[in-house]
C-alpha positions in Angstrom: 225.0 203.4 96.8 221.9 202.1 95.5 221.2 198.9 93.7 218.9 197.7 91.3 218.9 193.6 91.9 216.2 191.9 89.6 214.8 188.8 88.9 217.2 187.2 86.6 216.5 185.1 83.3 215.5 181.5 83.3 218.6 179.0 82.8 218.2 175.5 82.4 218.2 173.6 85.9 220.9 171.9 87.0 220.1 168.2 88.2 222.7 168.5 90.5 226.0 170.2 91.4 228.9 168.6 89.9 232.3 169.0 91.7 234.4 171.9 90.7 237.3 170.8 88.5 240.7 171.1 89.3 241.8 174.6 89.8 243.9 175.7 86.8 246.7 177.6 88.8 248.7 178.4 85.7 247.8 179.7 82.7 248.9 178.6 79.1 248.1 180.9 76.1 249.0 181.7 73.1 248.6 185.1 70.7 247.2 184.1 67.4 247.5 187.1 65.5 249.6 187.0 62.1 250.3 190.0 60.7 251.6 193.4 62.4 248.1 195.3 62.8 246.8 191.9 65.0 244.0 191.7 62.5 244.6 188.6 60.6 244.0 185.3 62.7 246.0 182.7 62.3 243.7 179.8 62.5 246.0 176.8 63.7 247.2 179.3 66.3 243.9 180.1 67.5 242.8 176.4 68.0 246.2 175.9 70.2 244.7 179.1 72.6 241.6 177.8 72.4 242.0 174.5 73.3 244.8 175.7 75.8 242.1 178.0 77.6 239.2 175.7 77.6 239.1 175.0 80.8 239.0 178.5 82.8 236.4 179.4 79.9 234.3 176.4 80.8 234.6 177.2 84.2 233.9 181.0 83.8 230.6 179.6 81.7 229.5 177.1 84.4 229.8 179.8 87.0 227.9 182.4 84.8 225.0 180.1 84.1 224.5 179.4 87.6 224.8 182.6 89.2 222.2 183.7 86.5 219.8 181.4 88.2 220.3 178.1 87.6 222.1 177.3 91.3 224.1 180.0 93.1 225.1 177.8 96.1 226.7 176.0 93.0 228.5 178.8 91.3 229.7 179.7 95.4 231.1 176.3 95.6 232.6 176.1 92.5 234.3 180.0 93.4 235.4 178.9 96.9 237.2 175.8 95.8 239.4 177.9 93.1 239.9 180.0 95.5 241.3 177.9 98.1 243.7 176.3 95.5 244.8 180.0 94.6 243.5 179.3 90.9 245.7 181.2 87.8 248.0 182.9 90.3 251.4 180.3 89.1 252.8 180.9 86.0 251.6 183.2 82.9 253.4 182.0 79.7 252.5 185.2 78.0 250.8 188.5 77.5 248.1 186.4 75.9 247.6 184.9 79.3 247.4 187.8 81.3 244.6 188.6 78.6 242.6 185.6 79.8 242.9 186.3 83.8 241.8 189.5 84.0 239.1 188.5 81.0 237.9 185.9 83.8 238.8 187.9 86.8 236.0 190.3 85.5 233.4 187.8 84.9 233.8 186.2 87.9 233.5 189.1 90.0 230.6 190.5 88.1 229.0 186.9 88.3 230.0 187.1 91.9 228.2 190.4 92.3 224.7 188.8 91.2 225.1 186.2 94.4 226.9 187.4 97.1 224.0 187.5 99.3 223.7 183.9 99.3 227.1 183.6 100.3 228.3 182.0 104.1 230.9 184.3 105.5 233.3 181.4 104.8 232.8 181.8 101.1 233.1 185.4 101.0 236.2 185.5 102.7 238.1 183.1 100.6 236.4 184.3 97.4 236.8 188.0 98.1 240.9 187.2 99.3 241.4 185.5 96.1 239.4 187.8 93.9 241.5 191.0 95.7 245.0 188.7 95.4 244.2 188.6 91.8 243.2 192.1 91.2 246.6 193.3 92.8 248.7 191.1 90.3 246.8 192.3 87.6 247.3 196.0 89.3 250.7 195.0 89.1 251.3 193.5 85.8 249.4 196.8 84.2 251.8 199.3 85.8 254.6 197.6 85.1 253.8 197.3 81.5 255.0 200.1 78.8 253.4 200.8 75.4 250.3 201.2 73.9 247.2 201.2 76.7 244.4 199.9 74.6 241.2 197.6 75.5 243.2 194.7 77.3 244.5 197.9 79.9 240.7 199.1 79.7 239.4 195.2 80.7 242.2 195.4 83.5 240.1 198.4 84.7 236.8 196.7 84.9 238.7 193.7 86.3 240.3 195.2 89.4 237.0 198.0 89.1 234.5 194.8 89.8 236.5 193.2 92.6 236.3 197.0 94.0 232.7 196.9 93.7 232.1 193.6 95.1 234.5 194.3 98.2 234.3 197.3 98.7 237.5 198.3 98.8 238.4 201.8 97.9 242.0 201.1 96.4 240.9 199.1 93.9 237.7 201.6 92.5 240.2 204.4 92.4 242.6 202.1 90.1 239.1 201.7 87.8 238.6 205.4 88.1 242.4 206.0 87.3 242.0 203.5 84.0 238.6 205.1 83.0 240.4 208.8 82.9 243.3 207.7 80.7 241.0 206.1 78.2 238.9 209.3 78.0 241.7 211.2 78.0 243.8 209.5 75.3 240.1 209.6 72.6 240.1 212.1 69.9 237.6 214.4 70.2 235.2 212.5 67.9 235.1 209.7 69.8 237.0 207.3 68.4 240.4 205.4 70.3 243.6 206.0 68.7 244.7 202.7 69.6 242.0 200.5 68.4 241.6 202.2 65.4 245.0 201.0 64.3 243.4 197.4 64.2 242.6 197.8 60.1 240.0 195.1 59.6 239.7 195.0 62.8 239.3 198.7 63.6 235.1 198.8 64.3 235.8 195.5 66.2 238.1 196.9 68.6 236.1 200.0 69.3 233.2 198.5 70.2 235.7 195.9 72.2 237.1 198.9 74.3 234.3 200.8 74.9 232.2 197.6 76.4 234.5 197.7 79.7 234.7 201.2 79.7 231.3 201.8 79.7 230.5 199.4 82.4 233.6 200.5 84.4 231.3 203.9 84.4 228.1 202.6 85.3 229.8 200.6 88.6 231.4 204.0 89.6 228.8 206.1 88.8 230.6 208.5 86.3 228.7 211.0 84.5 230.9 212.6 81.5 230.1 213.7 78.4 233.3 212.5 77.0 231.5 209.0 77.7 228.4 210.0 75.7 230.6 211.0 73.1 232.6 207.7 72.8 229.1 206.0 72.9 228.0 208.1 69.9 231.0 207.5 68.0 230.9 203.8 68.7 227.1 203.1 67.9 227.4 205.5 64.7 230.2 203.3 63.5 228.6 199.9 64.1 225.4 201.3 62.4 227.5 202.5 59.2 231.4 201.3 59.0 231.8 203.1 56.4 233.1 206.5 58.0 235.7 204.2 59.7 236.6 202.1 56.5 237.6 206.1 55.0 239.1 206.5 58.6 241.6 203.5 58.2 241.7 202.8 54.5 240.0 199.3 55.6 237.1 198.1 54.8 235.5 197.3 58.3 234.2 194.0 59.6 230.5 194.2 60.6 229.8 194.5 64.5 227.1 195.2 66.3 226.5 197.6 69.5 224.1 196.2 71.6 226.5 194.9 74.7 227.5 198.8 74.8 223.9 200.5 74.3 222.4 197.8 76.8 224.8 199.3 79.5 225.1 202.8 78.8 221.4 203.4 78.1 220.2 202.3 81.6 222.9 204.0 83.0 221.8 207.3 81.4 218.0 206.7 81.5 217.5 206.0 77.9 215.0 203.4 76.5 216.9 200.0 76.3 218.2 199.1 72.6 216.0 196.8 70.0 215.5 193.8 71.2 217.4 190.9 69.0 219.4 188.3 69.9 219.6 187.3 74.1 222.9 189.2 75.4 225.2 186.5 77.0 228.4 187.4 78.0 230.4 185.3 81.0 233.1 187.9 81.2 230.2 190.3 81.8 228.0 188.9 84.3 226.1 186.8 82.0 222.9 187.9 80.9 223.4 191.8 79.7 219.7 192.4 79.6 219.3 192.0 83.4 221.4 194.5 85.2 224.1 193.6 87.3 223.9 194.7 90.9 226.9 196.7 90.6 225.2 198.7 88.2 224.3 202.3 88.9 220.9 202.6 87.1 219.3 206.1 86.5 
C-alpha cells in the first residue's frame, strides 16, 4: 500500500504540553431530537449533550490540533494516558453515547494515523490495544443492534475501518469493507439513502452526513465502484440545488455544503480538488481535510 504523507498546515504552537485530563471512562449523553423524523432540535436538550460531552470533544480537539502539527509527542502522550486508564470503555447511558465513541474512536485513529511514526513502541502498543479494544465493542454494539442502518452504522465503519488501517489488522478492514457494501447496497439507484432521506428538514443534511464516512471508508480501502461515483453525484447535485430533494421529501431542505465529501473523493479518483473556501477542519476526520491523511489511497 502506498502513502501519500505531506507536510501538514501550520497550527498555533503550543508553549508547552499540558497534562492529559482525566480519562473519561464513561460516557453520558443524551439525544436531543424532538419530534419523530429526528429533525427538530430541542435546544435545552442539546446544551445538556453538549455540555455532558465536552470533555471527550475537547480532548478529541486538543489531540487533532497537535497531531496536525502543533506537537505530536503531545497528542502521543495525551493518547497513551487514555489509553492506559481504558478511556469510554465503562458505562454508555444511551445510543446517543455510543454515537460519541465511535464519533471519537474515528478521529482519534485517523489523527493517530498522521503520527504514528513518531510513536515509541510503548505508545503504540497501548494506543493500538485500546484503539482495537474499542473498535471490537463498537463491532459488537453494531451487530447486536436491529433496525434502520443509517450514518451512525456507516461512522461505525470508518471507526473500526481506521483502527484497521492504523493496525493493520485484517478483521477490522473487512468489517469496514462489510459496512461500505450494505450502504451501497441499500442506495437507490439515483444515489440517494433511503434512510437519511427520511430526515425531512434534515434530509440534504443527513446525506451529505453519511456519505462523508463512506467515502473515506473507500479511499482507506481502496474501493473503486461506480455505485460510489454515483452517491457522490447525487450528494454534490443536492448540496448545489436542494430543491430536487425538497420535491423528494415534501421538505424544504436546510442548506449544506459538500466540500468534506468532494475534498475526499476527488483525490481519491484523481479529480481537481473542490473550490477553495473556508479551511476544512474536522477532529472526527483527522483534522485538516485539505491535507490528506496517510491512510488515504490517493490516485
Amino acid at each position: 500500500m502506498k502513502l501519500f504523507i505531506p507536510l501538514l498546515l501550520a497550527v498555533p504552537l503550543a508553549q508547552a504540553c499540558e497534562a492529559p485530563p482525566p480519562a473519561r471512562i464513561d460516557i453520558e449523553a443524551n439525544s436531543y431530537y424532538s419530534d419523530k423524523n429526528h429533525s427538530v432540535i430541542d435546544p435545552v436538550k442539546r446544551a445538556q449533550n453538549i455540555a455532558n460531552t465536552k470533555p471527550i470533544e475537547d480532548f478529541l480537539s486538543h489531540v487533532a490540533q497537535d497531531a496536525n502539527g502543533r506537537d505530536a509527542a503531545c497528542a502521543l502522550t495525551w493518547l497513551t494516558s487514555w489509553g492506559e486508564q481504558k478511556a469510554m470503555l465503562g458505562k454508555l447511558s444511551s445510543e446517543q453515547a455510543y454515537y460519541v465513541r465511535k464519533w471519537t474512536l474515528s478521529g482519534m485513529a485517523l489523527n493517530y494515523a498522521r503520527i504514528k511514526p513518531q510513536a515509541t513502541p510503548a505508545q503504540r502498543t497501548t494506543i493500538e490495544g485500546w484503539f482495537k479494544t474499542l473498535a471490537d465493542a463498537t463491532m459488537a454494539h453494531a451487530d447486536a443492534k436491529k433496525g434502520t442502518r443509517n450514518n451512525h452504522y456507516y461512522w461505525e465503519g470508518l471507526a473500526v475501518t481506521a483502527v484497521g488501517g492504523v493496525t493493520g489488522d485484517a478483521r477490522y478492514l473487512d468489517w469496514g469493507r462489510k459496512v461500505l457494501e450494505h450502504a451501497l447496497g441499500q442506495m437507490e439507484p439515483d444515489g440517494a439513502l433511503p434512510a437519511e432521506m427520511e430526515r425531512a428538514v434534515k434530509a440534504l443534511h443527513y446525506q451529505v452526513y453519511a456519505a462523508t464516512p463512506l467515502v473515506m471508508i473507500a479511499s482507506i480501502l481502496d474501493v473503486r465502484d461506480p455505485r460510489l461515483d454515483t452517491l457522490v453525484a447525487f450528494t454534490v447535485a443536492g448540496s448545489a440545488d436542494p430543491s430536487g430533494i425538497a420535491k423528494r421529501t415534501g421538505f424544504t431542505q436546510e442548506p449544506v455544503g459538500s466540500r468534506e465529501v468532494t475534498t475526499i473523493y476527488n483525490r481519491q479518483v484523481g479529480k481537481a480538488p473542490p473550490p477553495a473556501g473556508k479551511a476544512l477542519w474536522q477532529p472526527r476526520l483527522g483534522g485538516s481535510l485539505e491535507v490528506p491523511n496517510p491512510l488515504e489511497h490517493l490516485k
